[in-house]
Chimera marker file (.cmm) of the C-alpha trace (Angstrom):
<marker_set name="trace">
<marker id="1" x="88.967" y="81.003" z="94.092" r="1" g="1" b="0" radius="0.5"/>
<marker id="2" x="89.736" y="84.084" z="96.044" r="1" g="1" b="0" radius="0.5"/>
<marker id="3" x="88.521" y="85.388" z="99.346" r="1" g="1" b="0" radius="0.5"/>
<marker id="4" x="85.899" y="87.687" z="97.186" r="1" g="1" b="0" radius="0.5"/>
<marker id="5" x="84.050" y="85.127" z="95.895" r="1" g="1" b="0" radius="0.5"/>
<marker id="6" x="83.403" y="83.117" z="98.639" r="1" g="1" b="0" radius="0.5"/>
<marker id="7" x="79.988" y="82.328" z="99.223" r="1" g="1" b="0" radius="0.5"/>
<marker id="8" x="78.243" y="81.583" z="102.636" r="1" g="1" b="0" radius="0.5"/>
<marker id="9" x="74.865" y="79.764" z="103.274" r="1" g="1" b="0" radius="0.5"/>
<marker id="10" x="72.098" y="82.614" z="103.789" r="1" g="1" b="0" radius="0.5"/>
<marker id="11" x="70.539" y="83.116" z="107.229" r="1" g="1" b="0" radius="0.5"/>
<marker id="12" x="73.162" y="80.593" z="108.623" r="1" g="1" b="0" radius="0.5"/>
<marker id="13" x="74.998" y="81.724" z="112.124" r="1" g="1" b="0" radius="0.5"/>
<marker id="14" x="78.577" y="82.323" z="112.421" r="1" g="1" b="0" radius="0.5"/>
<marker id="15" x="80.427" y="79.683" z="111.959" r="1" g="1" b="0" radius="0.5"/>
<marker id="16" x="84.135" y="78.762" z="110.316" r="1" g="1" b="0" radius="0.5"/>
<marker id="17" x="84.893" y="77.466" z="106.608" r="1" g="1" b="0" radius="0.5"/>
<marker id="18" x="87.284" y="74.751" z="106.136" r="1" g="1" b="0" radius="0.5"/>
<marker id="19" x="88.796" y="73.850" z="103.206" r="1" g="1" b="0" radius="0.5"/>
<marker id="20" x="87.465" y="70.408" z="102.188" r="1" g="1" b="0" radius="0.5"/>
<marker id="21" x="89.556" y="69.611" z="98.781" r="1" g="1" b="0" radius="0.5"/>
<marker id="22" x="92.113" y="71.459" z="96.120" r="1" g="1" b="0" radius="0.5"/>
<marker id="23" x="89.997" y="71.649" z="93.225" r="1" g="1" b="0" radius="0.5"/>
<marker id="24" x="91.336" y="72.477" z="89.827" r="1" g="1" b="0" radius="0.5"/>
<marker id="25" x="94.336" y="75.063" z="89.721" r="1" g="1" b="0" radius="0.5"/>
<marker id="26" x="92.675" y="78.336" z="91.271" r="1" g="1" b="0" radius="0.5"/>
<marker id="27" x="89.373" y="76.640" z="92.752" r="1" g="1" b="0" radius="0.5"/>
<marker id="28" x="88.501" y="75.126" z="95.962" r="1" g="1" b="0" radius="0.5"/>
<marker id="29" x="85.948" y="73.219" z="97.658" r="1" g="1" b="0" radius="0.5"/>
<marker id="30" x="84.548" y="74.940" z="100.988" r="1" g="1" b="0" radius="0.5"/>
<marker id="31" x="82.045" y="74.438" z="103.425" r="1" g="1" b="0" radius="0.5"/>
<marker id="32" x="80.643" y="75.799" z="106.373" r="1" g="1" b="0" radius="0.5"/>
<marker id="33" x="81.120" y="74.158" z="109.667" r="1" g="1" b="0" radius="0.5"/>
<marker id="34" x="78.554" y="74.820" z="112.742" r="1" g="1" b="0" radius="0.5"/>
<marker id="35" x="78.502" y="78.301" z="115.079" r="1" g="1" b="0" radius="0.5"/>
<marker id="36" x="81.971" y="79.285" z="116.375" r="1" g="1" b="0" radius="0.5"/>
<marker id="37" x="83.082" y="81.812" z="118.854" r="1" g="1" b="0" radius="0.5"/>
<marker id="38" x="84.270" y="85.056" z="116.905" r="1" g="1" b="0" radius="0.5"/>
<marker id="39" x="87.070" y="84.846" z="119.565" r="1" g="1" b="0" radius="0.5"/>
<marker id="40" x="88.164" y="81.390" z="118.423" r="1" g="1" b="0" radius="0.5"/>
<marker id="41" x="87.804" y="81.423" z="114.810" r="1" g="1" b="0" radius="0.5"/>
<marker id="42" x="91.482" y="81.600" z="113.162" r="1" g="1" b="0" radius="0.5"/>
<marker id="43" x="91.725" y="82.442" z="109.418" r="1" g="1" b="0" radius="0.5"/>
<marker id="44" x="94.583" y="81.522" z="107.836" r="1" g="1" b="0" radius="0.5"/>
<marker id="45" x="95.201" y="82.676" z="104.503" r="1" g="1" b="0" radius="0.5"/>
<marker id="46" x="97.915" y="81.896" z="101.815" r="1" g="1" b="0" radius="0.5"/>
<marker id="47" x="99.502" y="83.967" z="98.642" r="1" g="1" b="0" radius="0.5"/>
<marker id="48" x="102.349" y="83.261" z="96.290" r="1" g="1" b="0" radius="0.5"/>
<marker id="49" x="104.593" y="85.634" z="95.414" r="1" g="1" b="0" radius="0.5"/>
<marker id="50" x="105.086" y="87.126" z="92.408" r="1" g="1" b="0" radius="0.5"/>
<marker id="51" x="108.377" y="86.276" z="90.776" r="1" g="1" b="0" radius="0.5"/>
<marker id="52" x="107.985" y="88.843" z="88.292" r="1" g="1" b="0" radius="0.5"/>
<marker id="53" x="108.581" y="91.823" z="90.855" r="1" g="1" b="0" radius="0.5"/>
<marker id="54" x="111.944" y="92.009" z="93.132" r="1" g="1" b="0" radius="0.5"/>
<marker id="55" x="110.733" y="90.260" z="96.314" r="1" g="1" b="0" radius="0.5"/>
<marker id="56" x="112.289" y="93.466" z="98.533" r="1" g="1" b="0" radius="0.5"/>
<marker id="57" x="110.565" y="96.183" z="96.779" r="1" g="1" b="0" radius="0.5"/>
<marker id="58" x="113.953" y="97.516" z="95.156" r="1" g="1" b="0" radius="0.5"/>
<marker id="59" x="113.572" y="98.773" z="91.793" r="1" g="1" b="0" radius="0.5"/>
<marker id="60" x="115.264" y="96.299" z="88.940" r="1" g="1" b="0" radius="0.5"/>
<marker id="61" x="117.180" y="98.354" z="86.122" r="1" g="1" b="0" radius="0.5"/>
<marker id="62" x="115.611" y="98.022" z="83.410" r="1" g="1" b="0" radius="0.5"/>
<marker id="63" x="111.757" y="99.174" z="83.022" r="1" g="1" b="0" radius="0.5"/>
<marker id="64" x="109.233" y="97.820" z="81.876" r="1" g="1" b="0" radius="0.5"/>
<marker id="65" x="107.948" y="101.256" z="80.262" r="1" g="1" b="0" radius="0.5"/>
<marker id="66" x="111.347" y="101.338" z="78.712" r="1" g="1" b="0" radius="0.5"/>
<marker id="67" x="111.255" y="98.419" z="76.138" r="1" g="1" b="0" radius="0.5"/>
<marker id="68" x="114.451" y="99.313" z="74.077" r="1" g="1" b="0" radius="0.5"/>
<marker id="69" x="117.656" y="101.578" z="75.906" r="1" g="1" b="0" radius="0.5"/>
<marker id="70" x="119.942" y="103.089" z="72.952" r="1" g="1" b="0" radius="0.5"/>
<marker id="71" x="122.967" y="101.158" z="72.651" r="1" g="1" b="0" radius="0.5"/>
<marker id="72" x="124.737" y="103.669" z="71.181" r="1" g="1" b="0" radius="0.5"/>
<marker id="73" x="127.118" y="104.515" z="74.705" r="1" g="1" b="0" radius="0.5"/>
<marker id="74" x="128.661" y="100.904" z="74.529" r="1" g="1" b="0" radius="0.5"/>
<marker id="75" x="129.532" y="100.645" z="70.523" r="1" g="1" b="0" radius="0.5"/>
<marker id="76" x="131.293" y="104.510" z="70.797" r="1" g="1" b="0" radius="0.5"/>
<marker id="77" x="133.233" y="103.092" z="74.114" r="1" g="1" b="0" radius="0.5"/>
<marker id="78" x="134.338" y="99.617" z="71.933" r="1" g="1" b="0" radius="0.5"/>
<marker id="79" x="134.955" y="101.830" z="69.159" r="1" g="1" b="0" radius="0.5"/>
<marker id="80" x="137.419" y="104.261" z="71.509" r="1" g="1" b="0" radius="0.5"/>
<marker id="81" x="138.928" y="101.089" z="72.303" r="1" g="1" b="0" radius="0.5"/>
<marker id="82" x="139.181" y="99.703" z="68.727" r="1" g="1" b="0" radius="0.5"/>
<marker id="83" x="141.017" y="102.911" z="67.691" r="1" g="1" b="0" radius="0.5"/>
<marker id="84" x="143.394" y="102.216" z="71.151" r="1" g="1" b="0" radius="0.5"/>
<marker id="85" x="144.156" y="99.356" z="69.802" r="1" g="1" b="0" radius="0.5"/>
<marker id="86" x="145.380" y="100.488" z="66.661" r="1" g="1" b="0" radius="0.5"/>
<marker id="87" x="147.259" y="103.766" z="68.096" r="1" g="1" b="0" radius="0.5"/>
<marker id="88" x="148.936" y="101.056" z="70.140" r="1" g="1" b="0" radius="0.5"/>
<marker id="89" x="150.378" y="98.974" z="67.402" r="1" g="1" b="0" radius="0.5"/>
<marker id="90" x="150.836" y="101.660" z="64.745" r="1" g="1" b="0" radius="0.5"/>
<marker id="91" x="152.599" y="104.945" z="67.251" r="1" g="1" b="0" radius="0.5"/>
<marker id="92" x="153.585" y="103.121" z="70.114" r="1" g="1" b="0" radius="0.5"/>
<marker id="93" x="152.529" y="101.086" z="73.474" r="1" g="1" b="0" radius="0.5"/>
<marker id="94" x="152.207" y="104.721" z="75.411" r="1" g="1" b="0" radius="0.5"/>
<marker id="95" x="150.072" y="106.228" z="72.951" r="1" g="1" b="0" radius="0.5"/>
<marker id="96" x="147.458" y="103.186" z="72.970" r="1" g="1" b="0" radius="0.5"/>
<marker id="97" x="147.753" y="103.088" z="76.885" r="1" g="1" b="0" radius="0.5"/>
<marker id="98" x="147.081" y="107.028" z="76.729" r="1" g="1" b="0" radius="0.5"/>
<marker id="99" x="143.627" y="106.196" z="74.522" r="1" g="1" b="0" radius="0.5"/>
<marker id="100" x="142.661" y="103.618" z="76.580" r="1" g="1" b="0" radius="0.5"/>
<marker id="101" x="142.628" y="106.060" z="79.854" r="1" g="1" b="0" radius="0.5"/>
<marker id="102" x="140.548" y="108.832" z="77.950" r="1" g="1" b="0" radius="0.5"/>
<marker id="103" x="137.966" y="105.501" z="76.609" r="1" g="1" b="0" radius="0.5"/>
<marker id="104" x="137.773" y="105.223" z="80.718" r="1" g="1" b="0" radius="0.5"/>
<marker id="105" x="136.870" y="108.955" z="81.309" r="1" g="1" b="0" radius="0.5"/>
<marker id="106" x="134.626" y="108.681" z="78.597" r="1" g="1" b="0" radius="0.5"/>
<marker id="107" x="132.942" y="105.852" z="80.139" r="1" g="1" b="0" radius="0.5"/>
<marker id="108" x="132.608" y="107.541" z="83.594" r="1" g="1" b="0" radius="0.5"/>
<marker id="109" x="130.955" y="110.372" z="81.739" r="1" g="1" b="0" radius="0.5"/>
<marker id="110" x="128.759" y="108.296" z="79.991" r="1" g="1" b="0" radius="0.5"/>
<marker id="111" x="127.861" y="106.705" z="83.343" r="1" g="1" b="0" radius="0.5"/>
<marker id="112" x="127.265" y="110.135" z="85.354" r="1" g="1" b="0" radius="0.5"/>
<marker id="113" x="125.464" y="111.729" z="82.417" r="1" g="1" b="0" radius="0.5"/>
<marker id="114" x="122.953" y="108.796" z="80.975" r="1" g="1" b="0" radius="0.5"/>
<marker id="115" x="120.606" y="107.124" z="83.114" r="1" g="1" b="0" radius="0.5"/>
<marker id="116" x="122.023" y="103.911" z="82.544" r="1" g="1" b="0" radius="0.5"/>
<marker id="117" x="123.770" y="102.968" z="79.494" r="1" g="1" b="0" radius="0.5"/>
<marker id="118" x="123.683" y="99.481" z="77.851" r="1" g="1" b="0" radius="0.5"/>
<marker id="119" x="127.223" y="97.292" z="78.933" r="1" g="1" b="0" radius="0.5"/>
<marker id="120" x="128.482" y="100.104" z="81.309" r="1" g="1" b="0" radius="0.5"/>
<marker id="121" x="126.054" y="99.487" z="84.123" r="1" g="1" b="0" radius="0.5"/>
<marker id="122" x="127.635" y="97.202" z="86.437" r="1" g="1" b="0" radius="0.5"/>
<marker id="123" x="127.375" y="98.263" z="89.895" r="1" g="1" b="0" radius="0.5"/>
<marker id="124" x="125.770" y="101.525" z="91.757" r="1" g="1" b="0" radius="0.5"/>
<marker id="125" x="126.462" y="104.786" z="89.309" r="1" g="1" b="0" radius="0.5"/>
<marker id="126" x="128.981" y="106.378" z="92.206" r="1" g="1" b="0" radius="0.5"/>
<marker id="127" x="131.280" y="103.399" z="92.053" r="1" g="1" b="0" radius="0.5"/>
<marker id="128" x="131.008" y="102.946" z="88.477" r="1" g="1" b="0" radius="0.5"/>
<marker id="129" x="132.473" y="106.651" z="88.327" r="1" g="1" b="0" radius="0.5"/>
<marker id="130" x="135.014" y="106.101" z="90.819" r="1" g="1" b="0" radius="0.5"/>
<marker id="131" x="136.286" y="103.149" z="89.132" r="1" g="1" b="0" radius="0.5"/>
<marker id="132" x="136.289" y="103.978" z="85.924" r="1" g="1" b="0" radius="0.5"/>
<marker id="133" x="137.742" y="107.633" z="86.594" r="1" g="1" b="0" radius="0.5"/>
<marker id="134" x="140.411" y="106.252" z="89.278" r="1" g="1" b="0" radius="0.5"/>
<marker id="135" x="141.297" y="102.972" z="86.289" r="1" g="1" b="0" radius="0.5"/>
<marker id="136" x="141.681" y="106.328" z="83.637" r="1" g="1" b="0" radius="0.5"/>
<marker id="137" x="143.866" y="108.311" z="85.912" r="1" g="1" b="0" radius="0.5"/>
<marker id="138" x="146.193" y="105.185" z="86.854" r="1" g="1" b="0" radius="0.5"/>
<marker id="139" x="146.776" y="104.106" z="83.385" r="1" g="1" b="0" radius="0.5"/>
<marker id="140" x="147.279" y="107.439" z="82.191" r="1" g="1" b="0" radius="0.5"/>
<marker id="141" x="150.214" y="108.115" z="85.178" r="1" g="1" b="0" radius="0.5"/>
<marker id="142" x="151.645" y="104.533" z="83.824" r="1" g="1" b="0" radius="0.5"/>
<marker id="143" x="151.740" y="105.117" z="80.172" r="1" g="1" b="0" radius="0.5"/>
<marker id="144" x="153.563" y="108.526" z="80.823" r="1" g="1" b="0" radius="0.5"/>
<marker id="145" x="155.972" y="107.622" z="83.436" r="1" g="1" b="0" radius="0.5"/>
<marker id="146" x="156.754" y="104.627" z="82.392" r="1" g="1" b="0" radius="0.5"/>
<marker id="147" x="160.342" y="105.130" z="80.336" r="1" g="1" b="0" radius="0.5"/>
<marker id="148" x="160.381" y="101.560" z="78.413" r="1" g="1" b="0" radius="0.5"/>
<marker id="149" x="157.030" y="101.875" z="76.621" r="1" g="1" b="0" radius="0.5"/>
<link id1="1" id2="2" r="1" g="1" b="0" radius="0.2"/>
<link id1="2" id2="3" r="1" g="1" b="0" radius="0.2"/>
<link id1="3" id2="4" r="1" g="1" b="0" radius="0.2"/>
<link id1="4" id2="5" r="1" g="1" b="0" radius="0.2"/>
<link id1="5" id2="6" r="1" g="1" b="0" radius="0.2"/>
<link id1="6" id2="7" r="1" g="1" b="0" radius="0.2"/>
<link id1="7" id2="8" r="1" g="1" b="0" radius="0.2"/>
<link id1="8" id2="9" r="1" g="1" b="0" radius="0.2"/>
<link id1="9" id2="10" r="1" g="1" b="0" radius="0.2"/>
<link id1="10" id2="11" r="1" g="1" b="0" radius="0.2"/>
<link id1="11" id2="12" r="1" g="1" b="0" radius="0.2"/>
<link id1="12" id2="13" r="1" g="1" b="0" radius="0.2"/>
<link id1="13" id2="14" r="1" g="1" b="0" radius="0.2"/>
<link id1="14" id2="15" r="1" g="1" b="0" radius="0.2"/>
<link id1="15" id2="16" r="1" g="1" b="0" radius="0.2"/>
<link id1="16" id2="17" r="1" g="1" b="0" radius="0.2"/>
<link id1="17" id2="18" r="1" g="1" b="0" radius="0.2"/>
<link id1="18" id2="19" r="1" g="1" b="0" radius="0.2"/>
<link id1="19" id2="20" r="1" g="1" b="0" radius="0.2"/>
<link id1="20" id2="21" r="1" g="1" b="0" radius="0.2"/>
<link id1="21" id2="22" r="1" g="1" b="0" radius="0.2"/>
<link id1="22" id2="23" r="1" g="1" b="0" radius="0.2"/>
<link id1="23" id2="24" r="1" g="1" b="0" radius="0.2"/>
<link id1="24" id2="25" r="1" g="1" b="0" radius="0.2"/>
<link id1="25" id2="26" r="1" g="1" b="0" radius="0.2"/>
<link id1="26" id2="27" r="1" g="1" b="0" radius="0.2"/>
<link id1="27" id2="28" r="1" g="1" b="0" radius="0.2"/>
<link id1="28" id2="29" r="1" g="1" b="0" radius="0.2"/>
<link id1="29" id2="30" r="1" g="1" b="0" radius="0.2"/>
<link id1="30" id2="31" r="1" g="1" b="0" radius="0.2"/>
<link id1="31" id2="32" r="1" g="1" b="0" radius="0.2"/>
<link id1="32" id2="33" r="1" g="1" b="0" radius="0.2"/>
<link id1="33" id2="34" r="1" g="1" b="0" radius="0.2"/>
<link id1="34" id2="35" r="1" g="1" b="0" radius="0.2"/>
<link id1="35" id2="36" r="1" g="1" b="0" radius="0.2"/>
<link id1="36" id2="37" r="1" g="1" b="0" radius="0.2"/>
<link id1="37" id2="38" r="1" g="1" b="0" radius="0.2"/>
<link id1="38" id2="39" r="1" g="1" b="0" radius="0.2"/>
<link id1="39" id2="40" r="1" g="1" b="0" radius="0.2"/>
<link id1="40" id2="41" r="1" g="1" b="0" radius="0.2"/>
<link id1="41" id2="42" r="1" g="1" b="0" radius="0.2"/>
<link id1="42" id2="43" r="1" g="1" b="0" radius="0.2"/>
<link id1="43" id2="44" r="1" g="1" b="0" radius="0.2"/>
<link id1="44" id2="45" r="1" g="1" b="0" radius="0.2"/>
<link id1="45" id2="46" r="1" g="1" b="0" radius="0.2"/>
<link id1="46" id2="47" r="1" g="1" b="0" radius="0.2"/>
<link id1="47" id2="48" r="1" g="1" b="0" radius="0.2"/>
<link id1="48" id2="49" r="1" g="1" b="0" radius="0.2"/>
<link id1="49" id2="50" r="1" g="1" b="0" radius="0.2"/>
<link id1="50" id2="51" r="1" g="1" b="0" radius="0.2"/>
<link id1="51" id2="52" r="1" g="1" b="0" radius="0.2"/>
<link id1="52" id2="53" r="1" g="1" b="0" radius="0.2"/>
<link id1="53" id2="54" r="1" g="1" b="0" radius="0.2"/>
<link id1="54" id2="55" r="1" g="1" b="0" radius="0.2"/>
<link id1="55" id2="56" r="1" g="1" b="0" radius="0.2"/>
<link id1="56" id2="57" r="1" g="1" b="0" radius="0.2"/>
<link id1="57" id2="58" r="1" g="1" b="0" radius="0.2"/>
<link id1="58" id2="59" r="1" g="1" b="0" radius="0.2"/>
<link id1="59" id2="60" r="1" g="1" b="0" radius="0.2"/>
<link id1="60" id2="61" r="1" g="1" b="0" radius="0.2"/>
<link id1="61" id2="62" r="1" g="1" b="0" radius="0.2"/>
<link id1="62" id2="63" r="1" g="1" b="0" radius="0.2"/>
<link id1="63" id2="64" r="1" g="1" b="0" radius="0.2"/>
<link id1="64" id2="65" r="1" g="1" b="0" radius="0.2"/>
<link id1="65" id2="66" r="1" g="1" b="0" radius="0.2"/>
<link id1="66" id2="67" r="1" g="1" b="0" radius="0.2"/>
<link id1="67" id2="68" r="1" g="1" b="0" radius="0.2"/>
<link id1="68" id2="69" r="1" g="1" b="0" radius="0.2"/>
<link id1="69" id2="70" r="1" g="1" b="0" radius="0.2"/>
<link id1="70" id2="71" r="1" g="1" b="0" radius="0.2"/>
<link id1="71" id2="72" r="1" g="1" b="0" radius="0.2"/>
<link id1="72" id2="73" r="1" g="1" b="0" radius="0.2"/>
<link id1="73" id2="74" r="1" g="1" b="0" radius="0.2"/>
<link id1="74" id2="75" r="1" g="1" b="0" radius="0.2"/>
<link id1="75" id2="76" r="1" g="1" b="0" radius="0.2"/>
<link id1="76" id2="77" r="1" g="1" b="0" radius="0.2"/>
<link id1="77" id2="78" r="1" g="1" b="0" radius="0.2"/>
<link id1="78" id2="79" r="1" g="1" b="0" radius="0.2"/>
<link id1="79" id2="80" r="1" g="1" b="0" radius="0.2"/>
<link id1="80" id2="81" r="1" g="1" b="0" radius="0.2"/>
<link id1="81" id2="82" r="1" g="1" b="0" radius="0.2"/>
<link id1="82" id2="83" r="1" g="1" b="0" radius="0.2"/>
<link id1="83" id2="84" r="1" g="1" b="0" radius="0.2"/>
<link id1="84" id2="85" r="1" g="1" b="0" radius="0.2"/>
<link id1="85" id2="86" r="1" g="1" b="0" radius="0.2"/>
<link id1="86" id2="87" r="1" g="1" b="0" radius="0.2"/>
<link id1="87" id2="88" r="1" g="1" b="0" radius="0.2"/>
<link id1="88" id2="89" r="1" g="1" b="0" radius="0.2"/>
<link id1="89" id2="90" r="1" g="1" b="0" radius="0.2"/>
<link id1="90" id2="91" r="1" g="1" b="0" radius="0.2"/>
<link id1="91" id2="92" r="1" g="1" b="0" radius="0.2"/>
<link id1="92" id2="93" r="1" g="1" b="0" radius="0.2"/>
<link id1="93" id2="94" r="1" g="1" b="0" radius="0.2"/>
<link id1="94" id2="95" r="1" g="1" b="0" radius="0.2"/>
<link id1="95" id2="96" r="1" g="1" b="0" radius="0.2"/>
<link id1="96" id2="97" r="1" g="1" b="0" radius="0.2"/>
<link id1="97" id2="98" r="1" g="1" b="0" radius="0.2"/>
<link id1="98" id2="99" r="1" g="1" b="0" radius="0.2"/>
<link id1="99" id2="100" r="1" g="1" b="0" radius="0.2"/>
<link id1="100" id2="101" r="1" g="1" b="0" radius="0.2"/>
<link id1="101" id2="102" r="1" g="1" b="0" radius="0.2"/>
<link id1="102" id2="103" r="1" g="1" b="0" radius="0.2"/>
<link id1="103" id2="104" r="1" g="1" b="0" radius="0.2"/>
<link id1="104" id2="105" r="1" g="1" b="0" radius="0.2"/>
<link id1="105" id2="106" r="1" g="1" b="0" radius="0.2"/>
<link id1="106" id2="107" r="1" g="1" b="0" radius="0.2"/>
<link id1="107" id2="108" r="1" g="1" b="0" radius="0.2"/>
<link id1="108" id2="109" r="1" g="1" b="0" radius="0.2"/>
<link id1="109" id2="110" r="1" g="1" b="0" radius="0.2"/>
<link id1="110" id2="111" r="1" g="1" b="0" radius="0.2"/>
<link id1="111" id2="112" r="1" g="1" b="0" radius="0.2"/>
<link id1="112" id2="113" r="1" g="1" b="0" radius="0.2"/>
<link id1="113" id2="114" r="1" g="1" b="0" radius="0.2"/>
<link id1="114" id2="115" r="1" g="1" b="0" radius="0.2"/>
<link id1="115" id2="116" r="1" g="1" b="0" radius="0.2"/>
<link id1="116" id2="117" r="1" g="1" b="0" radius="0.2"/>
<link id1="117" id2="118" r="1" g="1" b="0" radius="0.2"/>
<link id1="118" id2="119" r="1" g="1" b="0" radius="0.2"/>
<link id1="119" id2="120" r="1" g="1" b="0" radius="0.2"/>
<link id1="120" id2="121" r="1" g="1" b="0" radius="0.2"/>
<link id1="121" id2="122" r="1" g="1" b="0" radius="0.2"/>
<link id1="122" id2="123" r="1" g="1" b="0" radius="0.2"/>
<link id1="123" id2="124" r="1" g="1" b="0" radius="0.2"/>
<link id1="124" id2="125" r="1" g="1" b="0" radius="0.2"/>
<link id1="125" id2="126" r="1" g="1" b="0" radius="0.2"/>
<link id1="126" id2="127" r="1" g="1" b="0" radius="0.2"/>
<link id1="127" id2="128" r="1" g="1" b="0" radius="0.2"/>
<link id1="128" id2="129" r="1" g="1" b="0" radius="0.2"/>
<link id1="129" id2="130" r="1" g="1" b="0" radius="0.2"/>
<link id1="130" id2="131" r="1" g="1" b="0" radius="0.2"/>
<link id1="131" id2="132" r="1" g="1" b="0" radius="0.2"/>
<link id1="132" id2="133" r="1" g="1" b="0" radius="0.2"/>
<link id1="133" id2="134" r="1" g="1" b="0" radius="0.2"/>
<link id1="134" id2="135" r="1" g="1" b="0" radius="0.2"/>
<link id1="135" id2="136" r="1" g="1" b="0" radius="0.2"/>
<link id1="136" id2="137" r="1" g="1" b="0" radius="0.2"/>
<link id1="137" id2="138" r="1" g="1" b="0" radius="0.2"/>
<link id1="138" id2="139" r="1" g="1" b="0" radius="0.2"/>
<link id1="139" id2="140" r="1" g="1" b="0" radius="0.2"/>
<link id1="140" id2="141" r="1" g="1" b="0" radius="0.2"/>
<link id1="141" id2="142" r="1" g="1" b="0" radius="0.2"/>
<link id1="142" id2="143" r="1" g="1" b="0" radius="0.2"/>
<link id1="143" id2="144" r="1" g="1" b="0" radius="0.2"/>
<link id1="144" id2="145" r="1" g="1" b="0" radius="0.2"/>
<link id1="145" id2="146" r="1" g="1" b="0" radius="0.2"/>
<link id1="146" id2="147" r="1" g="1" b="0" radius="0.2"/>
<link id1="147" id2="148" r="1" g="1" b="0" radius="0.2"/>
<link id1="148" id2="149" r="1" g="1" b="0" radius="0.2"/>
</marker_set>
């Protein structure tokens, strides 16, 4: 039972309502106790939270409204790294290293272009770029300046 439908006794002076018994889930028993001072009365009144909303008010990632997010981002990244793979064992360690890097710009530019792809979300969108550009960038120096490979 909510605060709304609460029901007093008509023509009855101000007095407090206690709780008497829990009733069944969402119902109570309440009655009304003699006049009280408006100054005196204390209200005290209880709600759950919802655990289906984020308890701080921060947005979660995936909407509602949006039931079903294209994963079409993450199978063209494993894809990129299928075909590194295969560079790699077929024309050498450096040229699989090499298509690994561009699968990492790739994935930064699929993370500061699409609002949030499936499997390359993983922490805010500016340090999602960073890492994956700065990952591209060092394995790219490696695989080139590394004489053995």
């Amino acid at each position: 039972m909510d605060l709304s439908e609460m029901r007093t006794t008509p023509g009855a002076p101000g007095g407090a309502t206690t709780l008497l018994e829990p009733g069944p889930v969402g119902t109570a028993t309440l009655e009304r106790t003699g006049p009280a001072d408006l100054l005196t009365a204390i209200t005290t009144t209880s709600q759950e939270l919802d655990r289906s909303e984020p308890a701080s008010g921060e947005d979660s990632d995936v909407s509602p409204a949006e039931p079903h997010r294209s994963n079409l981002a993450i199978w063209l990244v494993l894809g990129g790294v299928g075909i590194s793979v295969l560079l790699g064992m077929f024309a050498g360690a450096r040229a699989g290293a090499i298509g690994i890097g561009v699968v990492l710009v790739v994935c930064a530019i699929f993370r500061a272009v699409l609002d949030s792809p499936v499997g390359l979300v993983i922490r805010s969108r500016t340090v999602d770029i960073i890492l994956y550009g700065s990952t591209a960038v060092l394995i790219g120096i490696l695989a080139v300046a590394t004489p053995s490979i």
